[in-house]
C-alpha positions, -999 to 999 in steps of 0.1 A, spaced: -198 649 353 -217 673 332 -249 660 352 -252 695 373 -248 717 345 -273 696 326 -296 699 355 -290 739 362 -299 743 321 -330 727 329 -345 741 357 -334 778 340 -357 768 310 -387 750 330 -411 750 305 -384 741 274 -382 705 257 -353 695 262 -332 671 228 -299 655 233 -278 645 208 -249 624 211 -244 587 226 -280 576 230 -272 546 264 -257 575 278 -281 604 270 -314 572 279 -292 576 317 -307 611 320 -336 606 303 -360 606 336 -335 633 355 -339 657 328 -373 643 316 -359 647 278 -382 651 248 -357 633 230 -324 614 224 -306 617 188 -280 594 178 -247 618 174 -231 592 150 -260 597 122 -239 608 92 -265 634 86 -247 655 118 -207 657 94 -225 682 78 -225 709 107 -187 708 102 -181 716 70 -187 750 56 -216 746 37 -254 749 38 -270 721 61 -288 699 39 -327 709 40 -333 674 61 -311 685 83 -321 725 85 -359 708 92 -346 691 122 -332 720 137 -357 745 128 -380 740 162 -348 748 182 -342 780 198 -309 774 217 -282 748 211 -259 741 240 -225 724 225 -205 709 254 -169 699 244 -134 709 253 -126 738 229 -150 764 216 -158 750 183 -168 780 157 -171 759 128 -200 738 144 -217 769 160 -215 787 129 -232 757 109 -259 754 135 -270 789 135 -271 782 93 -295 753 105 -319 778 120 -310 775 156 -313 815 169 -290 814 201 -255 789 203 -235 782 234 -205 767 245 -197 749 275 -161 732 284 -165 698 291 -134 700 317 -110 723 326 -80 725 305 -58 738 328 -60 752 368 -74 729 397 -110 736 397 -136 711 398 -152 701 362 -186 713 377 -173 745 389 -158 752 358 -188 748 340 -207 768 363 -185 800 357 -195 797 323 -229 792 328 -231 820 350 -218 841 317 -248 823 299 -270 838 325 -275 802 338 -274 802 381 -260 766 392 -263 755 425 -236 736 438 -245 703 447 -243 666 439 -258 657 411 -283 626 415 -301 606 391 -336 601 392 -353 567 376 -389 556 371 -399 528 393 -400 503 360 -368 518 350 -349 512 381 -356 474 383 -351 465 349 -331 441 338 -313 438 373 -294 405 378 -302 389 409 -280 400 438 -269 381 468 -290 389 503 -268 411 526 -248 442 528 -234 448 491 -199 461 485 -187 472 448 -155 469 436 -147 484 401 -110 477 396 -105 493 361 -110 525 340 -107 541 306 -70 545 316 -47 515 328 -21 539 345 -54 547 366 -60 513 383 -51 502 415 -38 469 417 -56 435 412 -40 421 439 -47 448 460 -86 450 451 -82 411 459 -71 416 491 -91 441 505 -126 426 492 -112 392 510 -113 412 541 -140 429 538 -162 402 534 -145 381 566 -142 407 586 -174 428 580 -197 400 562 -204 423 532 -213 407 497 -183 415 473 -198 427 439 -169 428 411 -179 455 387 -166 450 348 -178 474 316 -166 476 284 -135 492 293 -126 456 317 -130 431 288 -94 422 291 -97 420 330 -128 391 326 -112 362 329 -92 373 361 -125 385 377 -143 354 370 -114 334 387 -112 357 412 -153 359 423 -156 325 418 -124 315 440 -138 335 468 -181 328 466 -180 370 455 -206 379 422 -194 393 391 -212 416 376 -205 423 338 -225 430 302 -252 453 321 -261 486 307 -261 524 324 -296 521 336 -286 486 349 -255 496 368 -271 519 380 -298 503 401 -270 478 408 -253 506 422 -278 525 441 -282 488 460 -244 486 476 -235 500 514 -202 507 499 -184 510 467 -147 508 459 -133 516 426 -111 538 403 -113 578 388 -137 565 362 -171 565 351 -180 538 372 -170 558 406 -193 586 388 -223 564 382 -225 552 419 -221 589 432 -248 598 414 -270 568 416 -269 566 454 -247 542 465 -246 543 501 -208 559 507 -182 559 476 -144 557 479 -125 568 449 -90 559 451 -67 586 424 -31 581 413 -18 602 386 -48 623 380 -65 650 409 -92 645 427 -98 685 431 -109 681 390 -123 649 382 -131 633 418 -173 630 426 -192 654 448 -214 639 478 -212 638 513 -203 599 513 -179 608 486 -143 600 499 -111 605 484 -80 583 491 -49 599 467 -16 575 461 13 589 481 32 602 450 54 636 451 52 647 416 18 639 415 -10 650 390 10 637 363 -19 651 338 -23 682 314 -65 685 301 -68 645 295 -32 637 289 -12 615 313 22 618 315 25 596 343 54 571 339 55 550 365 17 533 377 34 514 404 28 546 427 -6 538 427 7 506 444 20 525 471 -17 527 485 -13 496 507 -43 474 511 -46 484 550 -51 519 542 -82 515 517 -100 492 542 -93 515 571 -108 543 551 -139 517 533 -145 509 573 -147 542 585 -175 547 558 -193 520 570 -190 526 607 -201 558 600 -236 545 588 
């Protein structure tokens, strides 16, 4: 979600070197969109230090030295950290909000107000990610021949999930009525779900497609005519990757926020009066059977409408 930002920091520093730090498979994701010099591991213990008071260790202050800007994304400005970077020899710290913790703006148009008081211009547009040929390809199970369909029925977030049953039904029509080759998608976040999902893809000739990395859902991704699937990371990761149209299916939390830009980006919101039921990343949503209430008959109207629409 932060991928525009990212992208608007780079092209406003053209000739910088760009270093993350933080979760390295999901900083090596960017790696050839932001051509980074370098991805640091953000659980060394050697980073406690820049929230504590005191002097960074010399090992550390050596690291930063080259650095003439930090960037710290995260939800709340954090003066402690800022404070001990600048101790570490970085000249110029900034803060960007990784989401909005109140109002009904998008995540990427909140950021870009902010970057705007950085002096930063951000162009709003999707964000897409960019691989290296031998990148794209690697380590890619093989797929089945024919239009591919993606189905990622879970999330960081149970109350989040649409129905098994529901998925079930829909992915059984779509692959009698319109022939498409049902992809189950599982990450770490679906361990529980495994077992179901095998039974499931093997019941009906679909493939399951589990234990990949980023990169390798990714180019999974950008292969599918049409994915399905949850406000998660996963419905992220196939906007961005290129999957041919995208249809994100929201209960308790709003689309206007979280949801995926793109043109074959379409939102389908469980009918629910009351509904966000969410403050910042809190869910207060009680009752996950409203998601429920988005019948079967409705998500393949709208996944068909996608596909007839090329």
């Amino acid at each position: 979600m932060a991928g525009p930002a990212l992208k608007a920091i780079q092209d406003h520093y053209p000739q910088a070197r760009i270093t993350a730090v933080g979760h390295p498979e999901r900083w090596g994701l960017l790696a050839d969109t932001l051509d980074l010099a370098g991805v640091w591991d953000g659980n060394e213990a050697v980073w406690a230090y820049l929230f504590t008071e005191s002097l960074p260790p010399e090992r550390l202050r050596a690291r930063l030295a080259p650095f003439q800007l930090a960037l710290c994304f995260s939800p709340r400005p954090n003066s402690l950290l800022a404070d001990s970077l600048r101790r570490g020899g970085v000249g110029q710290v900034g803060w960007l909000p990784a989401f909005p913790e109140d109002g009904r703006e998008s995540v990427a148009a909140h950021q870009a107000r902010h970057l705007a008081g950085l002096g930063v211009n951000m162009e709003q547009r999707p964000f897409r990610l960019v691989f290296k040929e031998n990148r794209r390809e690697n380590g890619i199970p093989p797929l089945p021949e024919g239009p591919l369909a993606a189905v990622a029925p879970g999330s960081g977030h149970a109350v989040k999930n649409w129905p098994l049953s529901h998925y079930y039904e829909l992915t059984r029509a779509l692959a009698w009525e319109r022939q498409m080759k049902i992809l189950w998608l599982a990450g770490p976040a679906e361990t529980a779900l495994l077992p179901y999902l095998k039974g499931i893809a093997a019941a009906q000739g679909h493939t399951l497609v589990s234990g990949l990395n980023l990169g390798q859902m990714a180019g999974v991704l950008s292969r599918c005519r049409l994915y399905i699937g949850n406000d998660g990371g996963l419905t992220h990761l196939a906007a961005a990757a290129g999957a041919g149209a995208v249809l994100a299916l929201f209960g308790p939390t709003d689309p206007r926020i979280w949801a995926p830009w793109g043109e074959q980006v379409r939102v389908l919101q469980a009918p629910c009066k009351t509904a966000p039921c969410v403050q910042a990343r809190e869910i207060s949503c009680s009752a996950p059977r409203r998601l429920r209430d988005l019948a079967p008959e409705e998500v393949l109207a709208a996944a068909v409408a996608l596909l007839d629409a090329g």
